[in-house]
Structure formats: C-alpha cells, structure tokens
ZAMARGU-4260 file (C-alpha; in steps of 0.2 Angstrom, whole numbers, plus 5000, padded with zeros to 4 digits):
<rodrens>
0) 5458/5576/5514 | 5463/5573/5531 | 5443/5572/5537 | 5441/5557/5524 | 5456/5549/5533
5) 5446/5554/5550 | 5429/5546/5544 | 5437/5529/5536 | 5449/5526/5554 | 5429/5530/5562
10) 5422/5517/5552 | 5437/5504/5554 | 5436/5508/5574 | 5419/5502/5574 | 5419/5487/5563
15) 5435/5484/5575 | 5423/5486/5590 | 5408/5474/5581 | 5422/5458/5576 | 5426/5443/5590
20) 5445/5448/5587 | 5453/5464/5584 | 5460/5466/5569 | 5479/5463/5566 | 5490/5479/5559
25) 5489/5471/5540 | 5470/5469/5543 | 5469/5486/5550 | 5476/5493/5538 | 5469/5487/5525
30) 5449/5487/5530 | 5454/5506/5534 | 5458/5508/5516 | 5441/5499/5508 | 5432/5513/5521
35) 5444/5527/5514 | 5442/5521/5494 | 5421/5520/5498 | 5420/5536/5506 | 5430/5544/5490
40) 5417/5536/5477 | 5403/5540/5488 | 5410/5558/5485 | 5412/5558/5468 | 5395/5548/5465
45) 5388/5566/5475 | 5398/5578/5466 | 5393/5570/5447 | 5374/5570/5455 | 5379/5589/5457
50) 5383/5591/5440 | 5370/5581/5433 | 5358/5592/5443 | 5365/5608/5437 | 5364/5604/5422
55) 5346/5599/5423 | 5341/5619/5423 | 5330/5626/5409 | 5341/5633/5395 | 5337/5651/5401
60) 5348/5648/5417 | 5361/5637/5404 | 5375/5647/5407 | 5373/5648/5426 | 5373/5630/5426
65) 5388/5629/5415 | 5396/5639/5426 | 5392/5630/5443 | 5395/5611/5433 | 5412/5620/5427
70) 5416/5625/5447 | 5411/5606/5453 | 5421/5598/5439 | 5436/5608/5443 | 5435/5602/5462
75) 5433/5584/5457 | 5449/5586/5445 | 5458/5593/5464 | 5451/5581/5473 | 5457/5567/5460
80) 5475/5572/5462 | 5475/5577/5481 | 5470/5558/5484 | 5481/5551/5472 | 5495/5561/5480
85) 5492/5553/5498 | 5497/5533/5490
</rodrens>
C-alpha cells in the first residue's frame, strides 16, 4: 500500500513541477488523492483483466483457472479493505 502512496506523491510532484504556481497544501493534498484513487482503479481494472484472462482457458485447464481467479479475487478483496483502512 505504501508504494501506491509513493507513485501518487510522484505523480503529484510532477504535475506540481508542470503548473505556473505551486500548489497550496489543500490543493496538494487533494490532487495527490485523484493520483492515489486512479492508480487503485488502474489496479483493479488489471487485476479483473487477470481474472477475466484465466478464466479464458479451455475447459480442460477449468480447474487451474478457477483456482488462479480464486487466488486473484481473494487479493482484490485484501487490497479493497487495506485501502479502505488508510481513509
């Protein structure tokens, strides 16, 4: 969790860097939160690309694929109450 707080203050530092002003605290703070929220649905749009794709297998690997989906899900579902625990 602490590396999607690294890339979002990355990404604020250089939309910072790009703006005539600097951004105020409130400002700051609050652009380095759109960063973080996009950078969590970018990772869940992956993770259900993941699932999607294992489930794609032919149905004599179904049970394979069932059980890598499974795994996925079951880090989505951590991820999920991880993020919601930093608000």
């Amino acid at each position: 969790m602490e590396r999607l707080r690294e890339i979002a203050e990355e990404a604020t530092n250089e939309i910072d860097g790009l703006l005539k002003s600097k951004l105020s605290d409130e400002q700051w703070d609050r652009v380095e939160k759109i960063v973080e929220e996009t950078v969590i649905k970018a990772l869940l749009e992956g993770q259900h690309r993941a699932v999607d794709a294992a489930l794609g297998f032919p149905s004599a690997d179904r049970d394979l694929a069932n059980k890598i989906a499974s795994a996925i899900r079951q880090k989505n579902d951590a991820l999920i109450v991880n993020l919601s625990s930093m608000r």
